[in-house]
C-alpha positions as CSV (number, residue, x, y, z in Angstrom):
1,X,45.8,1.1,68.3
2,X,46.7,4.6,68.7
3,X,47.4,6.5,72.2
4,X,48.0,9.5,71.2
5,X,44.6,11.3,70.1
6,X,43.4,14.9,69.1
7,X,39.6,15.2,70.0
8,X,37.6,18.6,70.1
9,X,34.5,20.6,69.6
10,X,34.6,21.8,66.1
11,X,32.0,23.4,63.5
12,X,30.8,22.0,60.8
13,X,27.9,23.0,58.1
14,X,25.0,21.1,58.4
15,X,21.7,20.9,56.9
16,X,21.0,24.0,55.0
17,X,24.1,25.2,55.1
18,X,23.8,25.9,59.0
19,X,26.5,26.3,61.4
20,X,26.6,23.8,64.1
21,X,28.9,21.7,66.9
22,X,29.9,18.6,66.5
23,X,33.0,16.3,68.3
24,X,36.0,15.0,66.2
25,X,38.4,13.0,67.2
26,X,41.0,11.3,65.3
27,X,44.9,9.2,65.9
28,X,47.8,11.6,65.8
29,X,49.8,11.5,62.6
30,X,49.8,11.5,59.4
31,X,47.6,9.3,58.2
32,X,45.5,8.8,55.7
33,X,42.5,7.8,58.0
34,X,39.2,6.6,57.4
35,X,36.4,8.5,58.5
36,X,32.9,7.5,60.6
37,X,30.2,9.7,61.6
38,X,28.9,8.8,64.8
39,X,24.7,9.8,65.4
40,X,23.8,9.8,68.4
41,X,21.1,8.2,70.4
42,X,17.7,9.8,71.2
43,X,18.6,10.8,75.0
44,X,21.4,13.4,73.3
45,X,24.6,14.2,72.1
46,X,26.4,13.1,75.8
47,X,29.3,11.5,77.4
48,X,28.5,8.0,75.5
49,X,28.6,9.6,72.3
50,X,31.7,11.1,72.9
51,X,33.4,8.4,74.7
52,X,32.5,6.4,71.4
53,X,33.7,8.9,69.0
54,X,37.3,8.2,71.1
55,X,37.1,4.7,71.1
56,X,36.8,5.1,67.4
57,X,39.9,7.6,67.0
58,X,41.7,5.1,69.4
59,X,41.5,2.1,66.5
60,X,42.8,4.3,63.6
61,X,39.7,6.4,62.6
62,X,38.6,9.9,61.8
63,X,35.1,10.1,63.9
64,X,33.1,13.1,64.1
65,X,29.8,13.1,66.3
66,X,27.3,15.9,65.1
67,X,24.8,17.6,67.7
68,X,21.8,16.9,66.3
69,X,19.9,19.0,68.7
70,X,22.5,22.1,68.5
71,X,18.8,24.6,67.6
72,X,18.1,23.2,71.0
73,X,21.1,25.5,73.0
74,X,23.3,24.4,75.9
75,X,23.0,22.4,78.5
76,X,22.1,19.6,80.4
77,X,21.6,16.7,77.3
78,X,19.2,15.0,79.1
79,X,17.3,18.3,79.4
80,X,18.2,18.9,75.6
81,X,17.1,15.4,75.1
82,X,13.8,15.9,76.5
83,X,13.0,19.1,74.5
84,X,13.9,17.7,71.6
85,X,11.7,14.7,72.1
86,X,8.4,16.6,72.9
87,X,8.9,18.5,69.3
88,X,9.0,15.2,67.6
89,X,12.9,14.9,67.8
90,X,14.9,15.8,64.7
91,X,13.3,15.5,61.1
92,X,14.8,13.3,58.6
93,X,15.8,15.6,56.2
94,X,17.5,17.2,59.0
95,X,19.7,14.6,59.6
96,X,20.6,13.6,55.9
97,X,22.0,17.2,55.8
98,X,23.6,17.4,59.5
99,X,24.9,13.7,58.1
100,X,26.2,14.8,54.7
101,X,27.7,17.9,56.2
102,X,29.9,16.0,58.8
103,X,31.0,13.5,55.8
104,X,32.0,16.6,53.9
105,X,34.3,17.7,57.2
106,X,35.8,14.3,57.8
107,X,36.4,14.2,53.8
108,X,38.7,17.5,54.0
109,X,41.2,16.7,56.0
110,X,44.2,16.6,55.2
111,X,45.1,13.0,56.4
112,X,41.9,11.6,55.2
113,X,41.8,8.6,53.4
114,X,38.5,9.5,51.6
115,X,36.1,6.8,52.5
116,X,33.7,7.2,55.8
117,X,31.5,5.0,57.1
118,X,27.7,6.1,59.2
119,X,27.2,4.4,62.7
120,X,24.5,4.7,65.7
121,X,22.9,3.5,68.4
122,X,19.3,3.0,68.9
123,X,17.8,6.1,67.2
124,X,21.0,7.1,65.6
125,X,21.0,3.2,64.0
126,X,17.5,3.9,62.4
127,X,19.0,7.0,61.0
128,X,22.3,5.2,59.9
129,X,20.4,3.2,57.9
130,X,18.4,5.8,56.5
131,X,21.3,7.5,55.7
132,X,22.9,4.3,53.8
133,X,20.1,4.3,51.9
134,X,19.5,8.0,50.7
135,X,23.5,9.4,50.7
136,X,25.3,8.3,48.0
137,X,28.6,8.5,49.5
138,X,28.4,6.0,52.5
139,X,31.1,3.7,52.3
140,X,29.8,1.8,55.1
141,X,27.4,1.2,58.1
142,X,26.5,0.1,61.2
143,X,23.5,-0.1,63.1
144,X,23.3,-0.8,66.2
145,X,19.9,-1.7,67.3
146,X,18.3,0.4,65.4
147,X,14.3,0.7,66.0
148,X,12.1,1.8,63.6
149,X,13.7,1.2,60.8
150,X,10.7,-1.1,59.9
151,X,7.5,-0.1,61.8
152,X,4.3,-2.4,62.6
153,X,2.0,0.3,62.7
154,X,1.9,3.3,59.9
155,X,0.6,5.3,62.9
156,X,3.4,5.7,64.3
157,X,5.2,7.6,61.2
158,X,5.2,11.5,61.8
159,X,5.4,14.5,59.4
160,X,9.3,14.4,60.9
161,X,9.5,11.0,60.1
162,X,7.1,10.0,57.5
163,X,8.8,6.9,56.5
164,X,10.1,4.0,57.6
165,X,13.9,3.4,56.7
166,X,13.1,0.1,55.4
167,X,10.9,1.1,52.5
168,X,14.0,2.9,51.0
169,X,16.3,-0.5,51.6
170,X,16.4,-1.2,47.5
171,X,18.7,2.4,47.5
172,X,21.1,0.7,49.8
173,X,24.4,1.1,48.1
174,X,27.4,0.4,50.9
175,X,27.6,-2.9,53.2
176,X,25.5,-2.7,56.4
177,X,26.8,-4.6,59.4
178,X,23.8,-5.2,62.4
179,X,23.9,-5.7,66.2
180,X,21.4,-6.7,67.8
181,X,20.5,-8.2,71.4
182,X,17.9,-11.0,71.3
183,X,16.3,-9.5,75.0
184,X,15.7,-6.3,72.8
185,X,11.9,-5.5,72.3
186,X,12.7,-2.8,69.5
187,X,13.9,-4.0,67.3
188,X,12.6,-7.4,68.8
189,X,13.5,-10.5,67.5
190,X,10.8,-10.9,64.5
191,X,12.0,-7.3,63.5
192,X,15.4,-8.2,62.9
193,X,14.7,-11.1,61.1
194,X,12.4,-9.3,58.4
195,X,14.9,-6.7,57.9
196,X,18.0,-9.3,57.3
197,X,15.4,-11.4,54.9
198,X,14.2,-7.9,52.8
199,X,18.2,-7.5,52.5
200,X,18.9,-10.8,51.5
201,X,16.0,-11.0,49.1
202,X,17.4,-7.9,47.6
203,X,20.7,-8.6,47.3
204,X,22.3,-6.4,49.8
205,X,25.8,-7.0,51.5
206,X,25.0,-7.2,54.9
207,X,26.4,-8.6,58.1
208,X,23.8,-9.1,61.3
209,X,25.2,-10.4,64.8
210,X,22.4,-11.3,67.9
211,X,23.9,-11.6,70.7
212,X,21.4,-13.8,74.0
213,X,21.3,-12.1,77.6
214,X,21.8,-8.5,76.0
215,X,19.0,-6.3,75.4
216,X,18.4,-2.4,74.2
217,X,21.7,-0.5,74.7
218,X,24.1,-3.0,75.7
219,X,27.5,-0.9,74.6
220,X,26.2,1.8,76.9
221,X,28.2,1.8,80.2
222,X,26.1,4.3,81.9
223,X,22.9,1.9,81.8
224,X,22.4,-1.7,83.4
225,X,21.5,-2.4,80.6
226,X,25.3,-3.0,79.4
227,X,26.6,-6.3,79.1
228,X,30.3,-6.2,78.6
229,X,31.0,-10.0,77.5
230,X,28.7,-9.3,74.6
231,X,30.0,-5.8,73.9
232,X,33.6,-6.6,73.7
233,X,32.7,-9.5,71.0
234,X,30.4,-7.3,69.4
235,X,33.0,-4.0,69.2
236,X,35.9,-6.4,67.3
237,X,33.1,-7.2,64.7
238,X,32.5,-3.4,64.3
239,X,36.2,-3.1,63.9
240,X,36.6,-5.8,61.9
241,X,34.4,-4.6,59.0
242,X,34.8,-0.9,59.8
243,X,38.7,-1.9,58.7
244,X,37.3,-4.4,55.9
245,X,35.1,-2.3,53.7
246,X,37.0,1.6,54.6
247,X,40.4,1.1,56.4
């Protein structure tokens, strides 16, 4: 574990090219370190997502969070969080470039170790997996409770989001680990299951862990929903294969 940290607001280049804000943390020294990209949930980029990008920095990695509502402004991110939910909330093509741009700034730094690894919570885990599936560099990746990534009813894809992650899960080219609470109604239970039996079916390396008594969001300290017993066992499995497949 490291102490000593440098975090700060940067810039990166995100999806066409555009200039945007972003958190970055990492240890202090030399390195090399392996990287993550953090996405953040659908109530915003906020204090969780931060706090997480830390906590990552704190156990040896590079970790960058991206604002994926930066054309939104500043401000209050649950007001940012709202606006961007009313317009349909961020496209998908939108975050494979805000996603390939932050692996691009985690990849040129100095005391990079080259290999990065996608992570999420809720929204940001449908996205992670999206993003495992259609980038070609992910090392690695962990979702974490990610809905929609297989949906029940085709109504409920959008021109943002016009398909579900799961239909692009034969282009999955890094090792996905899952976490999942079994009190969770999306992804519930029956979701979960499909998703590990299309993986298995094709191959994939995968890792899922369910954890009873924990629901939607239980890493997030801000919420009731947070169940600490669970989220401490379920953080040293991130760890573990965060150091397993890029440390």
């Amino acid at each position: 574990m490291y102490r000593g940290l440098v975090g700060k607001e940067i810039k990166y280049k995100g999806h066409d090219g555009v200039e945007k804000n972003a958190y970055f943390a990492r240890p202090e020294g030399d390195g090399p370190f392996p990287g993550v990209v953090f996405i953040h949930h659908v109530p915003g980029w906020n204090e969780v997502c931060v706090e997480t990008v830390r906590r990552l920095a704190h156990h040896g990695f590079a970790a960058i969070t991206p604002n994926l509502y930066a054309a939104y402004g500043e401000g209050d991110a649950d007001d940012i969080g709202a606006r961007a939910r009313a317009e349909g909330g961020v496209s998908d093509e939108q975050l494979l470039g805000d996603v390939s741009g932050s692996m691009a700034y985690l990849r040129a730094q100095p005391n990079a170790n080259g290999k990065v690894a996608v992570m999420g919570y809720c929204s940001g885990g449908r996205q992670t997996f999206l993003a495992a599936c259609r980038l070609k560099d992910v090392n690695a990746a962990v979702d974490c409770w990610g809905g929609r990534v297989m949906v029940k009813d085709k109504a409920a894809l959008t021109a943002k989001q016009p398909t579900a992650p799961i239909d692009f899960a034969k282009d999955l080219n890094c090792p996905i680990l899952g976490i999942f609470g079994n009190d969770d109604k999306e992804p519930d239970v029956e979701q979960v299951n499909k998703t590990e039996e299309i993986l298995k079916g094709l191959g994939k390396r995968h890792e899922f862990h369910r954890y009873d008594g924990a629901g939607h969001a239980f890493f997030d300290w801000s919420r009731p929903s947070y169940r600490p017993e669970q989220a401490m066992d379920a953080w040293g499995k991130v760890f573990a294969f965060l150091n397993k497949n890029i440390g």
